[in-house]
SEVOPA-216137 format. One record per residue (C-alpha): residue in one letter; x negated, y, z negated. Coordinates in steps of 0.5 Angstrom, whole numbers, plus 2048, in hexadecimal, padded with zeros to 3 digits. Each point is the difference from the previous one (the first is absolute). Layout:
<sites>
aXYZ ...
</sites>
This chain:
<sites>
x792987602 x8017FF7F9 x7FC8057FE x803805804 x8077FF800 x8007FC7F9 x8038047FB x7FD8047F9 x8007FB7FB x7FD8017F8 x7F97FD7FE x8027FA7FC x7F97FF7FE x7F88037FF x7FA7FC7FE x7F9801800 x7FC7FB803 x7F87FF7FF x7FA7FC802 x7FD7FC7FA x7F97FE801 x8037F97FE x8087FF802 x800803806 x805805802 x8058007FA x8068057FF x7FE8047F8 x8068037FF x807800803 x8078047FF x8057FB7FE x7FC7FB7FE x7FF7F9804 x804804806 x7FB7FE805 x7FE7F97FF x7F97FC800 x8037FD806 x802806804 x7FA8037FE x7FB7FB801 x803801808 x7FF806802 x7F98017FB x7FB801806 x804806802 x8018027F9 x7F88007FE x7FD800807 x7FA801803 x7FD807801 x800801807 x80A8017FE x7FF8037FA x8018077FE x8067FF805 x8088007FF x8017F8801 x8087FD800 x8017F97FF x8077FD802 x8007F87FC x8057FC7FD x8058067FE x7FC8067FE x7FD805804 x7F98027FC x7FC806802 x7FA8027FD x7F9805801 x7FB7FB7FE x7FA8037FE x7F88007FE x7FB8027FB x7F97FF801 x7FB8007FB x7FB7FC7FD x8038007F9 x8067FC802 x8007F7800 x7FE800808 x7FE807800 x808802802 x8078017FD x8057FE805 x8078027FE x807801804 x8068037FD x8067FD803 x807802802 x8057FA801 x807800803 x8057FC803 x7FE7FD807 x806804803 x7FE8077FE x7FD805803 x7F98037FC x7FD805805 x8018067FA x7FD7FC7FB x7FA800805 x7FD8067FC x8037FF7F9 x7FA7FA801 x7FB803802 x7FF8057FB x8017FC7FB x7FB7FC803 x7FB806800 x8028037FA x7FE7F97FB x7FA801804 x7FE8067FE x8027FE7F9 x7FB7FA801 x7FB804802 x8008077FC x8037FC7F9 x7FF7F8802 x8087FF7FE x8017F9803 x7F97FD7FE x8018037F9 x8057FA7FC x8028067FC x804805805 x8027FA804 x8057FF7FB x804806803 x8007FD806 x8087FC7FF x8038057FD x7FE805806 x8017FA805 x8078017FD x801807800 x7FE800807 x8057FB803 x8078047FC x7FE806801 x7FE7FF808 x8077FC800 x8048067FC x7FD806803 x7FB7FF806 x7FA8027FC x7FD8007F9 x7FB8037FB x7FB7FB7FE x7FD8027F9 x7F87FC7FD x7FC8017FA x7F9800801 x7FD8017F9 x801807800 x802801806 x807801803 x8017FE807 x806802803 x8027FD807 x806805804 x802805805 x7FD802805 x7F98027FF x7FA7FE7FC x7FC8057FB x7FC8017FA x8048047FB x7FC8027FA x7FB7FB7FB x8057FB801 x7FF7FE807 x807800801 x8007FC808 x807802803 x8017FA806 x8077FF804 x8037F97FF x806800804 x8047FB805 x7FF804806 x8047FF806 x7FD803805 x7FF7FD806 x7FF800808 x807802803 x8047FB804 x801804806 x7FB803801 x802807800 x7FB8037FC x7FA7FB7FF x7FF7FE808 x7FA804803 x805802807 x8028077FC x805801803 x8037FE7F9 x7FD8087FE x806802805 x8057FE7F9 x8038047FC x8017FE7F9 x8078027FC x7FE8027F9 x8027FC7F9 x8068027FD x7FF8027F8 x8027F87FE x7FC7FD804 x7F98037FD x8037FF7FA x8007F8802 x7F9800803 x7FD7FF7F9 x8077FE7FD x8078037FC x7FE8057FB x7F8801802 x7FC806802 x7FF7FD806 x7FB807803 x7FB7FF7FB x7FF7FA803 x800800806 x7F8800804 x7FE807803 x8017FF806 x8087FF7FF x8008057FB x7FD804806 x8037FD806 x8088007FE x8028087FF x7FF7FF808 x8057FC801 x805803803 x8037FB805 x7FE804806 x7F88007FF x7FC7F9803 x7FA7FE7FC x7FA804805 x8048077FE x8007FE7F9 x7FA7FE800 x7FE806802 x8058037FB x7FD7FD7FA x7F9801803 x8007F87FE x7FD7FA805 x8037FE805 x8007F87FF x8018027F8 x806804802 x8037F9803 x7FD7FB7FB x8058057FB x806800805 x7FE7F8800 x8028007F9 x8058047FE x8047FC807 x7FF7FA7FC x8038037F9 x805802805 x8008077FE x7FF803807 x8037FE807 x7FD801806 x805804806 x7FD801807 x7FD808800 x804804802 x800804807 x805803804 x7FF7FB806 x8027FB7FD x8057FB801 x8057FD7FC x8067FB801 x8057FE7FA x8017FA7FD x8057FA7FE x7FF8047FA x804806801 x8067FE7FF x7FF8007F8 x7FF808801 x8077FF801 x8037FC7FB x7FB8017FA x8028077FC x7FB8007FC x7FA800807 x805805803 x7FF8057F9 x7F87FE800 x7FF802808 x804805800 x7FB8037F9 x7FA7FE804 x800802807 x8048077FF x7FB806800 x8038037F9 x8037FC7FB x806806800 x8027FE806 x8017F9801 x8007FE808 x8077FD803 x8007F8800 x803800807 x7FA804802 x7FB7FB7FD x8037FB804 x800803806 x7F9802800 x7FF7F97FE x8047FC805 x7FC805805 x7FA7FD800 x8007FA804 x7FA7FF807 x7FD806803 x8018057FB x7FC8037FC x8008057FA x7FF805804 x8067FF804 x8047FF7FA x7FF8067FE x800804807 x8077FD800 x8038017FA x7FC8047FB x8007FC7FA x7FE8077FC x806803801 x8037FA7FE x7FC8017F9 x7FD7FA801 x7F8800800 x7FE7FB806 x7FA7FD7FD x8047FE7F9 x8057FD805 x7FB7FC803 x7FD7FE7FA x8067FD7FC x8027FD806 x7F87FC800 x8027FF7F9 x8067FC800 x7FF7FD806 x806804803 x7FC801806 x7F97FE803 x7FA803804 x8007FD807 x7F9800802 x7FD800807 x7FB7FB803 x7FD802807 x7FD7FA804 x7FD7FF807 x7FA7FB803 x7FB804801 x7FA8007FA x7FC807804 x8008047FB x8018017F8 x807801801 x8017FA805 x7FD7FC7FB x8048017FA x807800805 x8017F87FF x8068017FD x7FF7FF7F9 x7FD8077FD x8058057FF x800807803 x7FE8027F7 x7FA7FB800 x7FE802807 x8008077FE x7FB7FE7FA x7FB7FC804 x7FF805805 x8028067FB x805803805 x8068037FE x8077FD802 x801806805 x7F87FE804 x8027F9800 x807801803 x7FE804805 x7FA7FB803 x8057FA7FF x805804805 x7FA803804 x7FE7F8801 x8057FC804 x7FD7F97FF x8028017F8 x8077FF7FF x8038007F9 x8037FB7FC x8058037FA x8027FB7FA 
</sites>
């Protein structure tokens, strides 16, 4: 419950714990000094440096006012005391906070002071070792100031450098180039995008506007040059209509990397996810819609955003006459066979659109159910799937499913 609902809260401290053939577990070095006493410690040690059948796994530990969370790690050979080299690299917070994005962050530092260890022997030799507070430091304030950081080590001749993105060797330097940030990714809540019913592909996905990309890697950055592929290749597809199979196939990008994506930017709040639109579809206002009548300001940005030219402004009264239209029974389609929204200069799907986005109006959706499991559809009829989610399961379009259903006098259809 905390981990999910607790808020995102700084690191307050970072150490380096290892298993001395003599002492035991014991932490070696720590940012700020002290900050995590013997006591405290000495309490959660066997998660800290555990047996090897939990380590090389993300391990979180709730105790006595701090939330730790490390990547215990191994290395095997016979030149170590007990033929190994058991270390962990911890993360500490309040108890309270949420941690789940600094999951990442952990890991490669983990595997990054092993590869260190393997290729150059850093944490065994006490020469580089002294280098380890100062980069204890510089981790904890630049992830807590920017969400990511660059990481610089001397190794004799060698300059090794742990930043964005990807890792590469670059001239006789070996220069290795690793991301270290705070990575906020996570599973969505609602499951809009992450769940297996698919359904969620029928989502069409409303594009960030200039200032939110600025914001994705903070005020002033270049964001794109950081961006992975992926996002790179998936975002000009955006458009606030396509769902993720169509831009899937547009970007020519995977379809369960095209929803890890989505996933992302929903949690850096740069996409919005509206239902996709179609013309069969059914719409009623909110409580909401009184504002369109008080707010000048929202009324001067809808009349912008759904008029078909930015010429000719649509008439507010006819923006709320097509909203205050939509209500039980009918659809878009009937909408615009009634009052031709064109010839108003307004465009319908931007009509719809802007109201899903400020919650002017919502989707009323159909849910068939009926007693009877004889078939696919009979079984999917329970009243909990949606006619959206049918259709994917069964790969029908909302016209073959509307006409089975009203063919079917068992099933009766629920609206909500």
């Amino acid at each position: 419950m905390m981990e999910e609902y607790g808020k995102e809260g700084p690191i307050l401290s970072i150490f380096l714990s290892e298993f001395h053939n003599i002492a035991g577990p014991k932490i070696v070095y720590q940012y700020p000094e002290n900050y995590v006493t013997k006591e405290v410690f000495d309490a959660v040690s066997v998660y800290i440096i555990p047996k090897p059948q939990i380590q090389k796994r993300i391990i979180t530990v709730n105790v006595l006012g701090h939330k730790i969370t490390g990547f215990p790690n191994e290395i095997k050979n016979p030149r170590y005391v007990r033929n190994a080299l058991i270390f962990n690299l911890c993360f500490v917070c309040d108890s309270k906070s949420r941690t789940v994005h600094y999951e990442p962050a952990v890991k490669k530092l983990s595997e990054y002071l092993e590869n260190l260890e393997l290729e150059n022997g850093f944490l065994s030799n006490d020469d580089s070792r002294e280098q380890i507070p100062r980069m204890l430091r510089h981790i904890l304030e630049e992830l807590n100031a920017r969400g990511e950081c660059t990481v610089t080590v001397n190794l004799s001749d060698q300059k090794l450098v742990a930043a964005e993105h990807s890792e590469r060797k670059v001239g006789d330097k070996g220069e290795r180039r690793m991301s270290l940030l705070s990575d906020r990714r996570h599973p969505i809540g609602d499951g809009k995008i992450g769940s297996q019913e698919g359904h969620e592909r029928r989502m069409s996905m409303l594009p960030p506007t200039s200032s939110k990309r600025r914001s994705l890697r903070g005020e002033g950055a270049q964001p794109r040059e950081h961006w992975d592929l992926t996002t790179q290749q998936v975002l000009p597809y955006i458009d606030g209509y396509a769902h993720v199979a169509k831009i899937a196939a547009a970007a020519d990008v995977e379809s369960n990397l095209v929803k890890a994506c989505v996933e992302n930017l929903l949690y850096y709040d740069q996409v919005r996810l509206l239902p996709i639109f179609q013309y069969s579809n059914i719409y009623t206002v909110t409580s909401n819609i009184g504002k369109l009548y008080d707010n000048h300001e929202l009324q001067e940005e809808c009349q912008r955003a759904v008029g078909k030219n930015s010429t000719s402004l649509p008439q507010l009264s006819h923006i709320m006459m097509l909203y205050c239209s939509m209500t039980y029974g009918v659809s878009v389609r009937d909408l615009c066979i009634r009052f031709n929204p064109q010839a108003l200069n307004v465009d319908e799907r931007r009509l719809i659109q802007f109201g899903l986005l400020h919650n002017l109006i919502r989707r009323l959706h159909q849910y068939p159910g009926t007693p009877s499991r004889l078939s696919a559809i009979h079984r999917l009829c329970n009243g909990s799937h949606s006619y959206d989610e049918i259709c994917c399961r069964l790969g029908l379009t909302h016209k073959e499913l509307h006409d089975k259903v009203e063919r079917d006098p068992n099933i009766h259809v629920l609206w909500k």
